[in-house]
N, C-alpha and C positions, 0 to 999 in steps of 0.2 A: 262377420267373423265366424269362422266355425266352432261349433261347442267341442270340444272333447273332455273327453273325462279321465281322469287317471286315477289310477288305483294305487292307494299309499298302503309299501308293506315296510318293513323290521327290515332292518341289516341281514337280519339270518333267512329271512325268506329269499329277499333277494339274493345271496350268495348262494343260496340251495338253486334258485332256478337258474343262478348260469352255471354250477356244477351238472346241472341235469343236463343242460345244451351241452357245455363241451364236452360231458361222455356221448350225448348222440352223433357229434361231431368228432371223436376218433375212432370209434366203433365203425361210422360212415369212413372215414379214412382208411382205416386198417381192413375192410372189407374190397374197399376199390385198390389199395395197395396189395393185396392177396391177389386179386383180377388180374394187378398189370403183372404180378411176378408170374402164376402162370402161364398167362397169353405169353410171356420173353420166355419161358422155359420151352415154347414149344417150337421145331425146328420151325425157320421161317422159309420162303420159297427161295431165297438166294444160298441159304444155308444148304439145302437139299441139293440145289444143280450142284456145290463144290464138292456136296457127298458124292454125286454120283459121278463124279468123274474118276 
């Protein structure tokens, strides 16, 4: 059987470190959500042929 070891923390530690993850985890979000809003803001190639008609 394999050993592993765990590390025993407090309530409050543990809520700080998944406080810490989910701000890394909307920061990561609202950075890729920023990406796709301007890559759609930008004309795309089918947009352009109906512009130039």
């Amino acid at each position: 059987m394999e050993n592993t070891e765990y590390i025993i923390s407090s309530i409050e530690e543990y809520f700080d470190i998944l406080d810490r993850e989910n701000k890394k985890r909307s920061e990561l979000v609202a950075k890729s959500l920023v990406k796709y809003l301007q890559k759609s803001k930008a004309v795309n190639k089918f947009e352009a042929i109906q512009i130039a008609k």
